[in-house]
Short mmCIF file of the C-alpha atoms (twelve columns), coordinates in Angstrom:
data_MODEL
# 
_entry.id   MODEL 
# 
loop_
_atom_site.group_PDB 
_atom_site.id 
_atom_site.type_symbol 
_atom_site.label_atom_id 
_atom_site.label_alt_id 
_atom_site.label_comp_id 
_atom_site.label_asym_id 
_atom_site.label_seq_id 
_atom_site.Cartn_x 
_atom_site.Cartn_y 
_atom_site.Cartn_z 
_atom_site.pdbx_PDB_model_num 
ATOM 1   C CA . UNK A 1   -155.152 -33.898 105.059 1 
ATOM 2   C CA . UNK A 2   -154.125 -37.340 105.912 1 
ATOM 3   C CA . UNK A 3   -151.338 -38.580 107.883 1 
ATOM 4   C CA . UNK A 4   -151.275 -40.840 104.707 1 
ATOM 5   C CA . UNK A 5   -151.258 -37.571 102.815 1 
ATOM 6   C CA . UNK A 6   -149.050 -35.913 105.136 1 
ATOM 7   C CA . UNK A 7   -146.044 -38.398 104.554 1 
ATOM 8   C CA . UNK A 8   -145.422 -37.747 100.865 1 
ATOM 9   C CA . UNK A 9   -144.938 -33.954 101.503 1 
ATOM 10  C CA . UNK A 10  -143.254 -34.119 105.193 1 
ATOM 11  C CA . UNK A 11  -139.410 -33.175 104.701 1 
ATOM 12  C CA . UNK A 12  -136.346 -35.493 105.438 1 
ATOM 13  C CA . UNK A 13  -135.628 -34.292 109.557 1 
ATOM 14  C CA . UNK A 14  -133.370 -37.284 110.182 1 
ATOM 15  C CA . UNK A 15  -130.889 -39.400 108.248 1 
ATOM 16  C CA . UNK A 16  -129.173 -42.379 109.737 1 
ATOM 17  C CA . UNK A 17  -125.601 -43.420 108.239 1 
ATOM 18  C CA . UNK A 18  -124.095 -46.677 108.436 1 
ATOM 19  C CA . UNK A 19  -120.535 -46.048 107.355 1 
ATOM 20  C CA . UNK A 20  -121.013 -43.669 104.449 1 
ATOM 21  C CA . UNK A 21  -124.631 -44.875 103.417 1 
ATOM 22  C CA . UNK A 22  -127.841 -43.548 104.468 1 
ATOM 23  C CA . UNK A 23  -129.375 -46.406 106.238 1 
ATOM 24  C CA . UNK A 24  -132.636 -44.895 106.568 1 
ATOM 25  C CA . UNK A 25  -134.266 -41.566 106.472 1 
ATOM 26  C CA . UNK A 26  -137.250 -39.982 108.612 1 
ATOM 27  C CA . UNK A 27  -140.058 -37.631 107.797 1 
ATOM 28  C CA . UNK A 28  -141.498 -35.825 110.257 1 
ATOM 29  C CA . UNK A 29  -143.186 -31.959 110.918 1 
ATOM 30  C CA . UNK A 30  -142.389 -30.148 113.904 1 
ATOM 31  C CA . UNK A 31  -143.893 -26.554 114.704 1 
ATOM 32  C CA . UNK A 32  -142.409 -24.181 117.675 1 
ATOM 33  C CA . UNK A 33  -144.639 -21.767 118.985 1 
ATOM 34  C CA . UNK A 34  -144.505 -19.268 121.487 1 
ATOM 35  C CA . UNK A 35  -146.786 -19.179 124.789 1 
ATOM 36  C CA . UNK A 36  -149.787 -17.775 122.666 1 
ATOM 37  C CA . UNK A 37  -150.129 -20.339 120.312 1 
ATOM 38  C CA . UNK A 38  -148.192 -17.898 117.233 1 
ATOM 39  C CA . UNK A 39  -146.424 -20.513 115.074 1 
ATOM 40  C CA . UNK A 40  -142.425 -19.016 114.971 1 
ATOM 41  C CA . UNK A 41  -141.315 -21.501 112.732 1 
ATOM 42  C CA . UNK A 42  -142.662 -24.468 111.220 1 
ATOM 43  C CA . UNK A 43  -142.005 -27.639 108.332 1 
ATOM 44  C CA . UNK A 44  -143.842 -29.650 107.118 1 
ATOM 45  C CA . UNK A 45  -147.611 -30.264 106.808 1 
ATOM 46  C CA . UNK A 46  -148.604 -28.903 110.746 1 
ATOM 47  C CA . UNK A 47  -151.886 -29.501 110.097 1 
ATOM 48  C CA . UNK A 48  -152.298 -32.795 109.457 1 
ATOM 49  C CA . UNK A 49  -153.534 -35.342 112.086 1 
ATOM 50  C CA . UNK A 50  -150.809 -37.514 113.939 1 
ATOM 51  C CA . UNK A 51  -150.716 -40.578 116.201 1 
ATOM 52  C CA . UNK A 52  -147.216 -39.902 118.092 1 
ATOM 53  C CA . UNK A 53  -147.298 -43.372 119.928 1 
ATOM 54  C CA . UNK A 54  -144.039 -43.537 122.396 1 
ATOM 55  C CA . UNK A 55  -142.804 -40.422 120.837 1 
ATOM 56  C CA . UNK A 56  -144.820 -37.992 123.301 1 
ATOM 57  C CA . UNK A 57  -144.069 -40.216 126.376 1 
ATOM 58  C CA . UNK A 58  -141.377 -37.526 127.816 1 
ATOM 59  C CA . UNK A 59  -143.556 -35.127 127.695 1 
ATOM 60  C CA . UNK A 60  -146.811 -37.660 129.332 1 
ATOM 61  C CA . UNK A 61  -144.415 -37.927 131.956 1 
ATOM 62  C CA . UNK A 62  -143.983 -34.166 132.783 1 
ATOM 63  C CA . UNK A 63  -146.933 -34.067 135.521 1 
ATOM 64  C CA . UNK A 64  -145.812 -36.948 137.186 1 
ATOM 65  C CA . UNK A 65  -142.558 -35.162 137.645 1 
ATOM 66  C CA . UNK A 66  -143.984 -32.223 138.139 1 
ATOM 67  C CA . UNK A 67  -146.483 -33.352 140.638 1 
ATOM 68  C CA . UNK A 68  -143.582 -34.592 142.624 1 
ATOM 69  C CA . UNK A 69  -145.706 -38.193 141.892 1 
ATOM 70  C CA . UNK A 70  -142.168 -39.909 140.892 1 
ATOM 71  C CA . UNK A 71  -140.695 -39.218 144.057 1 
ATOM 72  C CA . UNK A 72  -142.831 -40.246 145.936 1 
ATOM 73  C CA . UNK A 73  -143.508 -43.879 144.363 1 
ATOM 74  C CA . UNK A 74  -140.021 -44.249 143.702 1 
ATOM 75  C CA . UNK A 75  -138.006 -43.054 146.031 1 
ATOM 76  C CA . UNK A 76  -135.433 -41.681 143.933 1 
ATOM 77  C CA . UNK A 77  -133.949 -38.144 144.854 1 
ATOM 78  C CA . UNK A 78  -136.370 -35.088 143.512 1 
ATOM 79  C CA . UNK A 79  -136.018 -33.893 140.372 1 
ATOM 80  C CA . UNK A 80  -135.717 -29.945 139.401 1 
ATOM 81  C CA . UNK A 81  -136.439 -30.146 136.234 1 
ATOM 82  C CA . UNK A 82  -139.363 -27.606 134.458 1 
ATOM 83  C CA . UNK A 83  -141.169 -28.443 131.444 1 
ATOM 84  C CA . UNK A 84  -138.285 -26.266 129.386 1 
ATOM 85  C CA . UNK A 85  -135.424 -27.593 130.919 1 
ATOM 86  C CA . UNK A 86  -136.788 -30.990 130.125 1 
ATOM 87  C CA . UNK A 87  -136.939 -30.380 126.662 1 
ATOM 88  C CA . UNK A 88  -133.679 -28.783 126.343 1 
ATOM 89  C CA . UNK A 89  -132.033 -31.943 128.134 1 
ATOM 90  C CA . UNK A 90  -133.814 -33.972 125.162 1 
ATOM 91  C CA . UNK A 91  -132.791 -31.473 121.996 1 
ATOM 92  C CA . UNK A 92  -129.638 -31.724 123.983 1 
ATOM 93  C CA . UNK A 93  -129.332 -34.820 123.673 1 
ATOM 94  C CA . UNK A 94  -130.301 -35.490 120.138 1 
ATOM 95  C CA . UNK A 95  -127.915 -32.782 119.608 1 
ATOM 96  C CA . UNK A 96  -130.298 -30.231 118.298 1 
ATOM 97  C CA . UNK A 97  -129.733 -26.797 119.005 1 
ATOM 98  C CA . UNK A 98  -131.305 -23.708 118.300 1 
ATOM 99  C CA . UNK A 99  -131.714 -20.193 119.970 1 
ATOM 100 C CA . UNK A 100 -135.563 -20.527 119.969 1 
ATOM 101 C CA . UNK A 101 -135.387 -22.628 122.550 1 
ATOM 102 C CA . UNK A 102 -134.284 -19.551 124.763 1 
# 
């Protein structure tokens, strides 16, 4: 499959509302999986290829924060942060939840 393909059958996972219309609405797939690779829950087409552009850049960044790299080009204070709680501050603040994130 296509990502061409993949578009037609990827489900609605966002909806943005000006007032009470839908200003636009955005396809997507998303799989979670657990630390063997098992797919727990899934939608859309997984399989099909993807470029993700600027939307994987949080998680490009994770080594250099990880690394302790940030600090030390930057100067800023260190940051605690593990892969997980990383991606809980971003679900956070999209304001997903969901208890397989625990």
């Amino acid at each position: 499959m296509t990502s061409t393909d993949a578009g037609a059958a990827a489900p609605v996972l966002a909806e943005v509302l000006r007032g009470n219309a839908v200003e636009s609405r955005h396809r997507g797939s998303f799989a979670v999986v657990d630390a063997a690779g098992r797919v727990i829950t899934s939608a859309g087409p997984i399989e099909a290829l993807v470029f993700p552009r600027s939307a994987v850049k949080p998680l490009q960044a994770l080594p250099l924060i990880e690394s302790g790299a940030v600090e030390r080009l930057s100067g800023i204070a260190p940051v605690r942060w593990t892969p997980m709680t990383l991606l809980r501050e971003v679900f956070a603040y999209a304001q997903v939840t969901s208890t397989l994130l625990t």
